[in-house]
N, C-alpha and C positions, 0 to 999 in steps of 0.2 A: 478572441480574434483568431480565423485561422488562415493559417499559411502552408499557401499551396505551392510547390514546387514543379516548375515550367518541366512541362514532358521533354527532354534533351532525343529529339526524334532522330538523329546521327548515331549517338551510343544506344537508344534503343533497336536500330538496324541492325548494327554491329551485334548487339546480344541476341539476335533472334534466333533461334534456335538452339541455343544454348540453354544444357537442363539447368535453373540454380533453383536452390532456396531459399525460402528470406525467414527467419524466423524475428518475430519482434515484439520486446518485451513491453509490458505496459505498466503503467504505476496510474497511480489515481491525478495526481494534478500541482500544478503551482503557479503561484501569479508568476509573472514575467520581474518585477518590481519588486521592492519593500517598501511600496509608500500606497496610500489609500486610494489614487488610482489605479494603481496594477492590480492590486486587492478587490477591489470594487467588480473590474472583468471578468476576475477566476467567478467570484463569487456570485455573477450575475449567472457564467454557463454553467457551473454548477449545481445552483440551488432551482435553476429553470429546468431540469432535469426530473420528468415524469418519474424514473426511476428512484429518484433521491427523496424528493417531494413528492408524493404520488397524488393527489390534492392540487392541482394546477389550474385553479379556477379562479376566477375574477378576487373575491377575497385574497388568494394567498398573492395573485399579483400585486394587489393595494399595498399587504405586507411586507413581498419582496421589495419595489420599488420605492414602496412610499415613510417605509422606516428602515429596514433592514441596510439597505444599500446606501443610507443617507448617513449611518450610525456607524454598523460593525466595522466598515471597509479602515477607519482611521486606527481603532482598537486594536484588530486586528494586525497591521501593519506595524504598530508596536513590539507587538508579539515574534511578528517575522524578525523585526531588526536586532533582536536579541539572538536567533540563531543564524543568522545571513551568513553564506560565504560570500565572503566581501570581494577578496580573491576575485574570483569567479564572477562578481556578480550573480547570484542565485541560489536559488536555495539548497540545501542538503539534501533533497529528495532528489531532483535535480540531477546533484554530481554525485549522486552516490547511487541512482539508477544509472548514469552513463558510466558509472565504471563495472556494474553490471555485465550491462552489454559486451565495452571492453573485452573484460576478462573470460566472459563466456564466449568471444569469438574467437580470443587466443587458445582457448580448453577445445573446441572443437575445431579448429584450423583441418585440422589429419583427417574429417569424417567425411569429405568429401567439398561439394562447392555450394558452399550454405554462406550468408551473407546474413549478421546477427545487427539487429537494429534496435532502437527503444524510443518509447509515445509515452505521452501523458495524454488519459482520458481530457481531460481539462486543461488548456491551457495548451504551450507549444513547450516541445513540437509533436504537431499534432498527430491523431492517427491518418488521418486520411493523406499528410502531407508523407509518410512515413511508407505508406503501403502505395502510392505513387512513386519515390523513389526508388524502394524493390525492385517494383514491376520495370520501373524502365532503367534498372541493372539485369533482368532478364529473370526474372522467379516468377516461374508458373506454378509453383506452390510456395503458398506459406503456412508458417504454425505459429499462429498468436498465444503470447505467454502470458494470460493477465496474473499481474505477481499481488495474489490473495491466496493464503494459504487455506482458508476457507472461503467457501463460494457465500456472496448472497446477492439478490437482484439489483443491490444500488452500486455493486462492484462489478462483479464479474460477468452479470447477463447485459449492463448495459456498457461494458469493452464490449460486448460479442454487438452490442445495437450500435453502434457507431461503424465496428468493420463491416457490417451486413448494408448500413447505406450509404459507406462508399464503395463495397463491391455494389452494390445495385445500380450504380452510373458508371459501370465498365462493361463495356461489349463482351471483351476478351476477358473473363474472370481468372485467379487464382487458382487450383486446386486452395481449398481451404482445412487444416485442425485448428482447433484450441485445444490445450492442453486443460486438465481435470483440476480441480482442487485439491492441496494434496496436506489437508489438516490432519490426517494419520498416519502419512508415510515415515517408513522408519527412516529414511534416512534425514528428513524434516526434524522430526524428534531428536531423534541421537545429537542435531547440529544446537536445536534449543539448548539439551543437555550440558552441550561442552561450553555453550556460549556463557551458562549460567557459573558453572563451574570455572571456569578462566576467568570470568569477573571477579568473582567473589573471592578467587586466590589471589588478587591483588589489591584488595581494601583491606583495610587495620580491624574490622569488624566481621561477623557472623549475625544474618541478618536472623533476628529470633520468626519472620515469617516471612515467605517472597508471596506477592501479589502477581498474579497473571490478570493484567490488564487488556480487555479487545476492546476496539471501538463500539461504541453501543448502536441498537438501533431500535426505532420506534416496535413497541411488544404488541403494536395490528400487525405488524409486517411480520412476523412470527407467527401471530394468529391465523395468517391469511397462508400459510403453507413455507414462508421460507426457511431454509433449512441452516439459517448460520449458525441460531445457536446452540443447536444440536452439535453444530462439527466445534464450533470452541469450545464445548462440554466433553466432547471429544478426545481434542488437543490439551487438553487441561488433564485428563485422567491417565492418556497413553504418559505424560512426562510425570505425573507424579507416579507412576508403575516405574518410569524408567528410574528418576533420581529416588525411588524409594522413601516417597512422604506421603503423609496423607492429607487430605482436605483442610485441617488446620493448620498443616503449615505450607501448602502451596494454595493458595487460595485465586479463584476465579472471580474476575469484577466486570465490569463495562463500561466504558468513560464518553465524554464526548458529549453530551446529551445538550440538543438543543429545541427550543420550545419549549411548548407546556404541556404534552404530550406524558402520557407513560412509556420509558423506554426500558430496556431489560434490565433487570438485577440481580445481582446487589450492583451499585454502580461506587467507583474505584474512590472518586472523593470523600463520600461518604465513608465507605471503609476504611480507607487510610484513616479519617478521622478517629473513628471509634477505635481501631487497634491503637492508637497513641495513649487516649482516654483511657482502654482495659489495662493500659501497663508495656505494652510494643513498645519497647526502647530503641529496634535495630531493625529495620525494614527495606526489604530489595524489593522492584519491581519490573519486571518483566512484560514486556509487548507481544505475544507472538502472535499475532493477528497481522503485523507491519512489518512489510519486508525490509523496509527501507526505515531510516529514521527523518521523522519530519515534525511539523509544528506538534501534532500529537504527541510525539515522544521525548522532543526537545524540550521542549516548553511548558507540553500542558503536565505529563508526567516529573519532567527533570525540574521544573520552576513551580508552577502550581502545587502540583501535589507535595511536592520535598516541603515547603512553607509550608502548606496546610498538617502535615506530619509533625512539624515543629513546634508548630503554634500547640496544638493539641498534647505537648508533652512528649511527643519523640524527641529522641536526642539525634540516634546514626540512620540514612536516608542512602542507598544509592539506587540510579536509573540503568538497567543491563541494556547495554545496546542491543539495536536489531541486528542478525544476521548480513545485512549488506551484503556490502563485496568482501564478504571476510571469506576465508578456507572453508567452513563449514558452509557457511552459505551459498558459496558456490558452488559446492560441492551438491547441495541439493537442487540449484537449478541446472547442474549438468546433466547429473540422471534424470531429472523430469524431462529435460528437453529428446535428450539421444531416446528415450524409452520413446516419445513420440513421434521420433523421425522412424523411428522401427517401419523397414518398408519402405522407405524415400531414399534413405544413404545407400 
């Protein structure tokens, strides 16, 4: 559902000619709900998503509508209700992108008259509801932040296809940047490093291997020229340079995987399984692919995978959080951001 915000044409008078900027960070998505309707919505604009599903043809609609959306939506909402911030109502991607935003607008207050805001691709609030409210606080540039440390088409080209068709129903356009994917920046790395490091000095354990888990994606969409897993192959080698490990003890996986599809491997289930099986007593696992933490890291890493470790004969299991709104992680979306105002402040 999305929700569009009434143009306030009295304060957009008032701002008219006034330079600002709007910078607006983007996360991937979340129901509104934790129960199998709210689920059911995320899930319908989501997975209708040429970009996600690139297959959008009578078939996959029979699929989507006629089992998918009849089945996953209750399962699924399960799953939510095990990490819900209840609080809040809503999920931890949620509130841990809007303190994002927050904190990034506090860090740049002094850079001049920049106005920091935050969307979910999917779900509210929304982008187009988000880049209307800019506009009519007076930003005649923006810089969209889609928060993927690595780029690929079902993330980060289609934040850019959403803001490109609601600047395409604006007379008066934006100046427009997106900022780059930044799966080698040292300061990204460095923030991995510390995050792993402060974890791990407050468990009772020494994990004998840490998994670097990314979300997976179908290995056509690899085939057909996308570059993600190149840049988490990437991300995987700059932090084993940095913490000083090699491939068997920082190991790279891919999770997530849905359908019946081939999607990239090794994928993280499995692995965790066999490292318990070879003798893996004590295993960390690491997301750097997710800036934020959500069902994927909550749940399907911190719940799923920890079980599946156990069952197989692990004993010690922990989940390193994402970067968030922690000090290192904002640290890394400050310099991304100021590095792409370069020239507007």
């Amino acid at each position: 559902m999305t929700v569009v915000i009434p143009i306030d044409r009295a304060r957009a008078a008032q701002n008219a000619g006034r330079e600002r900027i709007g910078v607006l960070l983007v996360n991937l998505g979340t129901p509104d709900t934790a129960d199998a309707a709210g689920v059911r919505v995320y899930l319908k604009e989501f997975l209708s998503d040429p970009r996600v599903i690139e297959t959008q043809g009578l078939f996959w609609k029979f699929i989507l509508n006629g089992i998918i959306l009849n089945t996953r939506p209750r399962r699924k909402a399960r799953d939510y209700l095990k990490i819900w911030n209840t609080e809040l109502n809503e999920s931890p991607l949620k509130t841990i992108t809007r303190g994002q935003s927050d904190k990034l607008a506090a860090d740049i207050a002094d850079h001049g008259d920049v106005i920091v805001d935050w969307a979910m691709r999917y779900g509210n609030p929304s982008i187009r509801s988000r880049i209307e409210a800019l506009t009519t606080q007076g930003c005649d540039r923006l810089l969209v932040v889609p928060l993927y440390p690595q780029y690929s088409a079902a993330t980060s080209a289609t934040v850019c296809d959403e803001v490109f068709r609601v600047l395409g129903e604006m007379r008066a356009q934006p100046t427009l940047r997106v900022t780059p994917p930044y799966y080698d920046d040292p300061d990204y790395i460095e923030a991995l490093a510390v995050s792993i490091d402060t974890h791990l000095a407050a468990q009772q354990f020494k994990p004998d291997v840490i998994v670097a888990s990314f979300h997976g994606m179908p290995q056509t969409y690899v085939d057909k020229g996308d570059p993600y897993q190149e840049q988490c192959v990437a991300t995987t080698e700059a932090l084993r340079k940095r913490m000083g490990l090699d491939a068997s003890k920082l190991m790279l996986t891919f999770q997530s995987r849905f359908g019946f599809d081939k999607w990239l491997q090794p994928y993280t289930d499995k692995t965790v399984a066999k490292l318990a099986k070879d003798g893996v007593k004590r295993l960390a696992v690491i997301t750097p692919g997710f800036s934020a933490d959500c069902l994927e890291t909550l749940e399907e890493i911190a719940y799923e995978n920890a079980e599946i470790f156990r069952h197989n004969g692990g004993e010690a299991f922990t989940a390193i959080p994402c970067l968030n709104d922690s000090e290192p992680g904002m640290d890394v979306i400050r310099q991304l951001v100021l590095r792409e105002l370069q020239g507007w402040l």
